[in-house]
C-alpha positions in Angstrom: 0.0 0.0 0.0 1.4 3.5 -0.9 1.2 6.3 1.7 -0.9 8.1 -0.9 -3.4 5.6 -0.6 -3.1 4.6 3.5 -5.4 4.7 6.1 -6.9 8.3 7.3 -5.6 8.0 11.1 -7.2 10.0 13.6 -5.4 10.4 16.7 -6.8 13.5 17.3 -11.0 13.4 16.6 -12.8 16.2 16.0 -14.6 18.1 18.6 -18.3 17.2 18.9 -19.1 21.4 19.6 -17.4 22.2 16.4 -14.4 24.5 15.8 -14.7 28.2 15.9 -13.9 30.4 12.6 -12.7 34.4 13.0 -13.3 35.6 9.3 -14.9 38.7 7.8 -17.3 36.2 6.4 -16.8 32.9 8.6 -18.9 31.0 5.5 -16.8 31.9 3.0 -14.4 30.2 0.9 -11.3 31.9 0.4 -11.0 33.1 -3.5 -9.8 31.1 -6.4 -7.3 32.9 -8.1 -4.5 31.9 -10.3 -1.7 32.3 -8.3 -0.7 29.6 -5.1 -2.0 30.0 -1.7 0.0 32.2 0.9 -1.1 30.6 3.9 0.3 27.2 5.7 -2.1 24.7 3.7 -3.6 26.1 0.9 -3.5 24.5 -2.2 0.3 25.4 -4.0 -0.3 24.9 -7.4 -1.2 27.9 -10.0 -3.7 27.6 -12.5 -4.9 24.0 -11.8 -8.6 22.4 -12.4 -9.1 20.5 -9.5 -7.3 22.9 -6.8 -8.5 23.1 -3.0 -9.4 24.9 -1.4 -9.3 25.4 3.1 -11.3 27.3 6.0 -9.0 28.1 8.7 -10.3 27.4 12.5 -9.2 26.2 15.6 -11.0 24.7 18.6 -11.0 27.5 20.7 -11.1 31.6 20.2 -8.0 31.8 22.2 -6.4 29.3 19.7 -7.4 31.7 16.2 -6.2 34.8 17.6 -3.2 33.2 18.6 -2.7 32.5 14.7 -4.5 35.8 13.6 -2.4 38.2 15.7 1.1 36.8 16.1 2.4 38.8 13.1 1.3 41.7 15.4 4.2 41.3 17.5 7.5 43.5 17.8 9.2 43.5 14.6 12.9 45.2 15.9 14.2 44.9 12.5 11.6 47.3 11.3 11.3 49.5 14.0 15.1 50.5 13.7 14.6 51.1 10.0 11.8 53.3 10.5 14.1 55.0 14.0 16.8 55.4 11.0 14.7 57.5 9.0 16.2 61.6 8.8 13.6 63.4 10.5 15.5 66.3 9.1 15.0 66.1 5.8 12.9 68.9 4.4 11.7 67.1 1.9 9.7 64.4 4.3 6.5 65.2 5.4 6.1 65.1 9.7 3.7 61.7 10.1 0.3 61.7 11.1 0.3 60.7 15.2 -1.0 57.5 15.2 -1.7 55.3 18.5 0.5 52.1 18.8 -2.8 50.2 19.1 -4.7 51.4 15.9 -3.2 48.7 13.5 -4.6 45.8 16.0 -8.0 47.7 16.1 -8.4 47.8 12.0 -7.6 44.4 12.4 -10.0 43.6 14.9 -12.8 45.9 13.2 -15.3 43.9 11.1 -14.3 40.5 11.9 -17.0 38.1 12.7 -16.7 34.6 15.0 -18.7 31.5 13.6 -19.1 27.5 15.0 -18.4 25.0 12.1 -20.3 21.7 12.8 -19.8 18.6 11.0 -21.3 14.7 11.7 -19.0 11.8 10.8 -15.9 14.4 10.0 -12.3 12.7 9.1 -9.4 14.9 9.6 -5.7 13.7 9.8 -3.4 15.1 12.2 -0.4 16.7 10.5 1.6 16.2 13.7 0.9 12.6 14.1 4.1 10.6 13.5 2.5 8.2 11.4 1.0 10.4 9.5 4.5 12.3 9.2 6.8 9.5 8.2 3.5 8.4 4.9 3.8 11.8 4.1 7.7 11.7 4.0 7.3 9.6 1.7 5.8 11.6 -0.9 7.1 13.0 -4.1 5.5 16.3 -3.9 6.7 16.1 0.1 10.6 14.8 -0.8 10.6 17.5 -3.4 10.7 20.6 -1.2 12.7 18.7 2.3 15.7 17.7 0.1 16.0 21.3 -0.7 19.3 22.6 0.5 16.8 25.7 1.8 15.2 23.1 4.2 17.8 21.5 4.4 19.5 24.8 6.2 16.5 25.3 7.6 16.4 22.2 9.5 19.7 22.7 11.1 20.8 19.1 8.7 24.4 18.7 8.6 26.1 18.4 5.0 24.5 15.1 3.5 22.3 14.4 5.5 18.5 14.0 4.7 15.9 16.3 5.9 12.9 14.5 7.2 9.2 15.3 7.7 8.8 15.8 11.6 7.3 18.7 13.8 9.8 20.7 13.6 9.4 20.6 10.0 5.8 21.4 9.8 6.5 24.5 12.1 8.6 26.2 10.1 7.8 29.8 10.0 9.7 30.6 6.8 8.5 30.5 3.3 10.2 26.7 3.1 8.0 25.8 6.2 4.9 27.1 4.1 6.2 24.7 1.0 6.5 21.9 3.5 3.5 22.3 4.9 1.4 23.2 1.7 3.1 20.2 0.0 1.3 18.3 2.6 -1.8 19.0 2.0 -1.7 18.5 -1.3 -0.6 14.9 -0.8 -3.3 14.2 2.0 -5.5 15.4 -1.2 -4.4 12.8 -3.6 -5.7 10.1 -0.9 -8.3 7.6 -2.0 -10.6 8.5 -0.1 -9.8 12.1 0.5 -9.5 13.6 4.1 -12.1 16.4 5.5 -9.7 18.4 7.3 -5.6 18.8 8.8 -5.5 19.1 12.6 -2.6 21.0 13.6 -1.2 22.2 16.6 -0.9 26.0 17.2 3.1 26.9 16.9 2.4 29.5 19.6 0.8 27.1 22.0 0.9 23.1 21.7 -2.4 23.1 23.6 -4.6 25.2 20.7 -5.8 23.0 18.5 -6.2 24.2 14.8 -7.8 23.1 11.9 -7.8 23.5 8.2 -11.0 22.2 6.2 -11.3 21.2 2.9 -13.5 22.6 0.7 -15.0 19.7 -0.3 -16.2 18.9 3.8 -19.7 19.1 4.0 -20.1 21.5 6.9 -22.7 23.7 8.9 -21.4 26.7 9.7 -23.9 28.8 12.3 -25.0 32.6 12.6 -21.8 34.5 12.9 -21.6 37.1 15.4 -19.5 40.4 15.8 -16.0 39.9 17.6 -16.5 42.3 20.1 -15.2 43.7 23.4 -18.7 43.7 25.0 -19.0 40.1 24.6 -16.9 38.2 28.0 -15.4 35.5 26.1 -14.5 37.6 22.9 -12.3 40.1 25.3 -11.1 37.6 27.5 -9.5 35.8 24.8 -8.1 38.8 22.9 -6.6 40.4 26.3 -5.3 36.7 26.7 -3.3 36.6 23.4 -2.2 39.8 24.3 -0.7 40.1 27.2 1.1 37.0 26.1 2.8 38.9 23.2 2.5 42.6 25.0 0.5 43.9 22.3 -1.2 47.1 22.6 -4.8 47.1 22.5 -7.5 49.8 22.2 -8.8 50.9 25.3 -12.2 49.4 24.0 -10.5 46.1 24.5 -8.5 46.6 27.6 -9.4 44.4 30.8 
């Protein structure tokens, strides 16, 4: 049996309550365009007929804003660019104040929180070690870990062979988003065809994530605004941000 054509394995089932969505539209489907997808397991081929297409969720709210607001964090590199600017320059126009905390509340503006519900789903856990050493198996996998860019990546010494394990799928860099996305595509060559990846937060191994196939038949309920004057929704923003020391609006602020 080929690992293209294994066993779904399930180690990690999915939650009877459903998985929670943070989207501007938590029903959508993300657009098909012509170009591959940017984000961990979207489909990575251009210009295909039978591409896929993935919802992003995870099992708690904590766990999504964990993955929606981590590129919120202190960037040094570009906060000494910006410090290296000439404010003496004639020519540059002074900047408009703007509080440290407005970029977090654009982000935070509009975006709605959903329940996706499915009976009788299959997902495959991308960080089971069974599943990892199929998938390591897999030409479209093999292709992008004997890279020499995952091999540096990997910290592999000269030689050596990268192979598929956690700290592979982790990978924050564009070769962790080949990695990953070359995963998915293998898991969607399967006979039958999984419903969904589980994945583990990289910020917190106890957040369980999701990514969901478009071709899962699921129910997704009424959506609702994200917003500070619901308990849960500020408790788990303040959470994610005290974590990180992000600034938040003083709408948000516990």
């Amino acid at each position: 049996m080929t690992p293209a054509s294994a066993r779904h394995e399930t180690s990690v089932p999915w939650p009877v309550e459903g998985v929670l969505r943070v989207h501007f539209d938590p029903a959508a489907l993300p657009h098909l365009g012509d170009e591959p997808g940017v984000n961990r397991f979207d489909d990575p081929r251009p210009r295909t007929i039978d591409r896929f297409l993935m919802r992003y969720a995870a099992t708690t709210l904590r766990g999504c804003l964990l993955e929606l607001l981590a590129s919120f964090r202190d960037n040094t590199d570009a906060d000494e660019r910006v410090a290296g600017i000439d404010d003496d320059d004639p020519d540059l126009l002074p900047a408009p104040a703007t509080p440290e905390w407005q970029h977090i509340a654009d982000f935070l503006e509009q975006r709605e929180v959903a329940t996706i519900t499915a009976g009788g789903l299959t997902p495959v856990s991308i960080n089971d070690p069974a599943i990892q050493h199929a998938l390591d198996q897999e030409p479209a996998v093999r292709a992008v870990l004997d890279t020499d860019a995952a091999r540096d990546a990997l910290l592999e010494r000269h030689g050596s062979r990268a192979h598929l394990d956690n700290a592979a799928i982790r990978l924050s860099s564009d070769t962790g988003r080949y990695i990953t996305q070359a995963c998915a595509l293998a898991l969607y060559d399967r006979d039958p065809k999984p419903d969904a990846i589980h994945y583990r937060s990289r910020h917190d191994d106890r957040e369980d994530c999701w990514a969901i196939y478009h071709h899962t038949t699921v129910e997704i309920g009424p959506a609702e605004a994200l917003s500070p004057d619901v308990p849960d929704h500020a408790e788990a923003v303040n959470s994610v941000a005290k974590l990180w020391d992000l600034p938040l609006p003083p709408v948000w602020r516990q």
